[in-house]
C-alpha positions in Angstrom: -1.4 20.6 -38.3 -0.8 18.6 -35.4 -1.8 20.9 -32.1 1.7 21.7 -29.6 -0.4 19.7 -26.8 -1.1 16.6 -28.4 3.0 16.5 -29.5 3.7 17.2 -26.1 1.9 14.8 -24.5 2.3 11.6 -27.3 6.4 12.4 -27.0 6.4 12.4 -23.1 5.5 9.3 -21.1 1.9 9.3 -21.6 0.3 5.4 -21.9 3.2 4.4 -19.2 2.8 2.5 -16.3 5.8 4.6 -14.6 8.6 3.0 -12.1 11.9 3.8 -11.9 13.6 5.6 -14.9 17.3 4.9 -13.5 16.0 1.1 -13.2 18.6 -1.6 -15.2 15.3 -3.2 -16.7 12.9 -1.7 -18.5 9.6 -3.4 -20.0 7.8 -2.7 -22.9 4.2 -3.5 -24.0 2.5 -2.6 -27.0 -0.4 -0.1 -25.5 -2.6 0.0 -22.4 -5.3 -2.7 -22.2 -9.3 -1.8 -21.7 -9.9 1.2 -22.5 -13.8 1.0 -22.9 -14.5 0.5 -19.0 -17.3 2.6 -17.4 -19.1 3.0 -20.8 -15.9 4.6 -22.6 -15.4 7.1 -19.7 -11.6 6.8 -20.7 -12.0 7.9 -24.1 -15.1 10.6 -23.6 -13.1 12.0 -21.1 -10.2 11.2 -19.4 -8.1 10.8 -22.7 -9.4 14.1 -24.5 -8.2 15.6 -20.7 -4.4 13.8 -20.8 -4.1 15.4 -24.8 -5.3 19.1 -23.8 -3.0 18.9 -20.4 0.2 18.0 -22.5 3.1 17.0 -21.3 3.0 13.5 -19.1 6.0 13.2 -16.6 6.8 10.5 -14.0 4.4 10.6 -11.3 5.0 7.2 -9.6 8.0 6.9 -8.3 8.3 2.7 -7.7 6.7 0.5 -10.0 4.0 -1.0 -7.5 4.6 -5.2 -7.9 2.1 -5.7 -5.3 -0.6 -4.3 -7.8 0.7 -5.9 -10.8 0.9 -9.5 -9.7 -2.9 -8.8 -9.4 -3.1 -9.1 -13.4 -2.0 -12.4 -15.8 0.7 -10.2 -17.2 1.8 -8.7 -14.1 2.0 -12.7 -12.8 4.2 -13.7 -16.3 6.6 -10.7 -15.8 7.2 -11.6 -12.3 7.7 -15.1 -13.2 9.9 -14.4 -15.6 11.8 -11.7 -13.7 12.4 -14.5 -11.0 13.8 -16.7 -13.9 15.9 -13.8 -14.4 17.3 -13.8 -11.5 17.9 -17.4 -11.7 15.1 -18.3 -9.1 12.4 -20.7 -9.2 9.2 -19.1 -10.9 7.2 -20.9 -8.5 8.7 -18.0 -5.7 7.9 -15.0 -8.0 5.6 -13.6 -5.3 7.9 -14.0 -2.6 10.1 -12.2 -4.8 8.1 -9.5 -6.0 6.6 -9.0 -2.3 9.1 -9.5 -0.2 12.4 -8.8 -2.9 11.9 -6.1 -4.4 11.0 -2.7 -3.5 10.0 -1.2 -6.9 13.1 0.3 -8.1 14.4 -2.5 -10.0 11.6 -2.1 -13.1 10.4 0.8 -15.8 7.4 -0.3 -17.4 6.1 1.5 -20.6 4.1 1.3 -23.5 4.6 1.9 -27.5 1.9 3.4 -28.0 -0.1 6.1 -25.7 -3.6 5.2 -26.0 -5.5 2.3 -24.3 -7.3 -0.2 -26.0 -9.4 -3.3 -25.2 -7.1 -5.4 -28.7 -5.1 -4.2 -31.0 -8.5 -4.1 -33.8 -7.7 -1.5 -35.8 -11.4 -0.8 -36.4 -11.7 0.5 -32.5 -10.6 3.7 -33.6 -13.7 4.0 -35.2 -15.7 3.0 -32.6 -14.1 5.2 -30.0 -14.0 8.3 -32.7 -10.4 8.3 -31.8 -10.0 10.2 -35.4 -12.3 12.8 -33.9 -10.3 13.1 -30.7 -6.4 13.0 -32.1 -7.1 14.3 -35.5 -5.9 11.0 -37.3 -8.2 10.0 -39.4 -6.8 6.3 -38.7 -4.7 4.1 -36.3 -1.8 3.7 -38.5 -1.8 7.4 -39.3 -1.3 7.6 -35.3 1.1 5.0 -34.9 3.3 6.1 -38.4 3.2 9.8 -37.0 4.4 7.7 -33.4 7.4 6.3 -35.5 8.4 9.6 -36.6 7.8 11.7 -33.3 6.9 9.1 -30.3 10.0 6.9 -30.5 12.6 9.2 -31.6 12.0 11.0 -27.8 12.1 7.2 -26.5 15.3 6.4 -28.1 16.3 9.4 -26.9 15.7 8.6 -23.1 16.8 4.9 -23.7 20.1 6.4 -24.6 20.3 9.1 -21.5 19.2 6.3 -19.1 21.2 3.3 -20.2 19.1 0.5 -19.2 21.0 -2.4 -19.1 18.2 -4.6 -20.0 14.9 -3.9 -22.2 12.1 -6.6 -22.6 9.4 -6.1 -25.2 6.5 -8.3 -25.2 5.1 -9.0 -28.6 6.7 -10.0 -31.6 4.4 -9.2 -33.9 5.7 -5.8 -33.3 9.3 -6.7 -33.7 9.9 -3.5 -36.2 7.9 -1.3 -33.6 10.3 -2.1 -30.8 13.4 -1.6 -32.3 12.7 1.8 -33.7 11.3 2.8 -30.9 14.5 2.5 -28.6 17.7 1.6 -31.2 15.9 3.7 -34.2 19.2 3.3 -36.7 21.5 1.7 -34.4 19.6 -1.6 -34.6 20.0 -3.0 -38.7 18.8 -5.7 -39.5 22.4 -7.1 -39.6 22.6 -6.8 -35.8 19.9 -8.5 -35.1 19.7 -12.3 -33.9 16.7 -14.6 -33.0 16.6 -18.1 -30.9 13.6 -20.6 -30.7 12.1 -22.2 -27.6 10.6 -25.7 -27.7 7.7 -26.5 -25.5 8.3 -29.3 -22.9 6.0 -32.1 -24.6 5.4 -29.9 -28.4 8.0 -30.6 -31.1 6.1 -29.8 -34.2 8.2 -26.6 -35.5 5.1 -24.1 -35.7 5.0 -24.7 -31.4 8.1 -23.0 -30.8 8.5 -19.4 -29.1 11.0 -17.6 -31.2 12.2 -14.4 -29.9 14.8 -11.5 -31.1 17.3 -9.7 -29.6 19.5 -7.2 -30.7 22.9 -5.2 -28.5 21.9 -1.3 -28.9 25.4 0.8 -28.4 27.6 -0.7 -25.5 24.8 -1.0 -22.5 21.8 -1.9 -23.9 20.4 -5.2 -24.5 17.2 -5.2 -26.4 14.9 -8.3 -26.5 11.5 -9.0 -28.0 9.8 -11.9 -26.7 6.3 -13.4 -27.2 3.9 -12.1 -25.7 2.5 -14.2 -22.2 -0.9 -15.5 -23.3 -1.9 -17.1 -26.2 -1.5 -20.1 -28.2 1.6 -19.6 -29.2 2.6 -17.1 -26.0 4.6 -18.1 -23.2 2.0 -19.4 -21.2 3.3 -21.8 -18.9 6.1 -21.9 -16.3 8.1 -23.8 -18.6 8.4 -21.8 -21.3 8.9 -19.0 -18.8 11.3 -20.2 -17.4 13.6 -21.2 -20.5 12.6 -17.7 -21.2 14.2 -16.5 -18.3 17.6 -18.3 -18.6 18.1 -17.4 -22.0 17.5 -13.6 -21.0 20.0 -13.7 -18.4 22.5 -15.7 -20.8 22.3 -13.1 -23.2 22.7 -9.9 -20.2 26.1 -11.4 -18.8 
């Protein structure tokens, strides 16, 4: 039996980075990074704090750019948010300083619990079985599919975000349960490839999804920023970019 706090807190916006839930973009990672800083502080104590507390609403009211563009990812997204907006990446801080003011981004997560990789076997290591009651990670993340992203298809509906970006394909099926559930069959959805600037052997290019969720939604999954076979140059952003904004108009 799965205790009233722990439901109430995975099904609200615990693991979420916050902004502006009225916001026209959304974006979606898979889970909070680190996790083990300060000797595991987060899951010794601050996580088994968050479960017994509950419920997680909004607290931040702007999503804070100034902060983010601190991070690599916080950089990509802003580089390809200025793509988006059919600027030059180069002027993503100028844009994300000076620009915007917060309100234009929600930023969320799949899954509520921070991690240092996606390696299954840190659930172990963290005794994250003793602390949720799963006795694995893909127990946690099929009880997310059946509990977690019903509530988040729920909100995507009440909110209407015109745009929602999901970094990661490898989670492809994650993503589009989470915020389409039934609405997005596989019939509905479409990929594209991108080819690097000086790459042309096949395996190189970025290939990313997309799929139209009711009237208002656009949904796209895109690779994530880093990596060999990420979007991890301005490039590749920027093609990113321009397709995104061909597909939102």
């Amino acid at each position: 039996m799965i205790p009233q706090n722990f439901q109430d807190w995975a099904c609200s916006l615990s693991g979420c980075d916050g902004g502006n839930l009225e916001a026209d973009t959304w974006l979606c990672g898979i889970e909070w990074g680190g996790g083990s800083y300060d000797n595991g502080i987060y899951y010794k104590k601050h996580l088994p704090e968050e479960i017994k507390k509950g419920k997680v609403d909004l607290e931040k009211p702007l999503f804070d750019w100034k902060d983010s563009i601190t991070y690599p990812y916080g950089r990509s997204f802003a580089k390809l948010y200025a793509a988006i907006q059919g600027k030059d990446v180069n002027t993503y801080k100028k844009l994300a300083l000076n620009n915007c003011d917060g309100s234009e981004l929600f930023k969320l997560n799949l899954y509520p619990i921070a991690f240092d990789s996606t390696d299954e076997t840190l659930w172990h290591k963290y005794e994250l079985d003793k602390i949720t009651g799963f006795d694995e990670k893909y127990l946690f993340q099929t009880w997310c599919f059946m509990n977690r992203f019903p509530a988040f298809s729920k909100l995507r509906a009440e909110k209407q975000p015109k745009l929602i970006i999901c970094t990661g394909v490898s989670y492809l099926r994650d993503f589009f349960m989470c915020f389409g559930g039934n609405k997005t069959s596989s019939g509905l959805i479409k990929y594209d490839e991108i080819e690097p600037l000086s790459e042309n052997n096949k395996q190189n290019k970025r290939r990313y999804y997309w799929v139209k969720i009711d009237s208002y939604t656009t949904l796209i999954v895109i690779p994530f920023f880093s990596g060999t076979y990420g979007l991890n140059s301005n490039y590749l952003l920027t093609q990113m970019g321009n397709k995104i904004r061909e597909l939102c108009t």
